[in-house]
C-alpha positions in Angstrom: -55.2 12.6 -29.6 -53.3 15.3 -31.6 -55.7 17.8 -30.9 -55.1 17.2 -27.1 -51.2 17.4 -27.5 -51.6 20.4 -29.7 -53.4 22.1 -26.5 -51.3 20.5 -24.2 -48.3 22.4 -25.7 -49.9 25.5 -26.6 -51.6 26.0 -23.7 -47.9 25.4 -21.6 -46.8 28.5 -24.2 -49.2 30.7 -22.6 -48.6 30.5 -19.7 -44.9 30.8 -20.3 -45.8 33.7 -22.0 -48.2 34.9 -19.3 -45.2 34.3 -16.7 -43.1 36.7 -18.9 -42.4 39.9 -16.9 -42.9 42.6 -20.2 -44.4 40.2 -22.1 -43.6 39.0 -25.3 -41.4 41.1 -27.5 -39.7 40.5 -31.1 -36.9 42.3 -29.6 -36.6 39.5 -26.7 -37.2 37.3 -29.5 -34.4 38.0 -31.6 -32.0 38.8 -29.3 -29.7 35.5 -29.3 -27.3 36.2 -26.8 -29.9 35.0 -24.0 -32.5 32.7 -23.3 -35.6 34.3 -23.2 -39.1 33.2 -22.3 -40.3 34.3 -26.1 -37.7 31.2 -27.2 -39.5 28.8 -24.7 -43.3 30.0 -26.2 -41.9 29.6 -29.7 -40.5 26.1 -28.9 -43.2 24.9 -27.5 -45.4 26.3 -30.1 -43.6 24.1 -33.0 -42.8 21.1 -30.4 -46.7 21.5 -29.9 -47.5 21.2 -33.8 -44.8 18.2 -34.6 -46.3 16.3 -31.6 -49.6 16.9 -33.1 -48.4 15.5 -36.6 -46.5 12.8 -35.6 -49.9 11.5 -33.4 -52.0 11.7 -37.0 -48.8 9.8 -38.4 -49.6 6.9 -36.0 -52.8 7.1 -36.1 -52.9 6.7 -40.1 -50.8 4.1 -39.8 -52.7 1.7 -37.2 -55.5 2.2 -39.7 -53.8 1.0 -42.3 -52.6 -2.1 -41.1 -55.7 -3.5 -40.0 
């Protein structure tokens, strides 16, 4: 299950990223005055990892109470 979220969510950060005009730049990145598509990719990149974690986290624990 937490590999399937950890696609789910990285593959939605690609195609954000592929949906980006100039594609993804650290200048875009940085540059807090706007939203960019880079801060999407990156949020989605770490939502994609926590989700990922917290599944293992439940699934460790169902295990361990039966």
């Amino acid at each position: 299950m937490s590999i399937a979220l950890l696609a789910v969510f990285w593959g939605l950060a690609f195609f954000v990223m592929l949906n980006d005009i100039d594609f993804f730049s650290l200048q875009d990145l940085f540059d807090t005055r706007e939203l960019h598509h880079e801060h999407i990719v990156v949020a989605l990149f770490f939502c994609g990892i926590v989700a990922a974690a917290i599944a293992l986290i439940w699934a460790r624990q169902r295990r361990k109470e039966y």
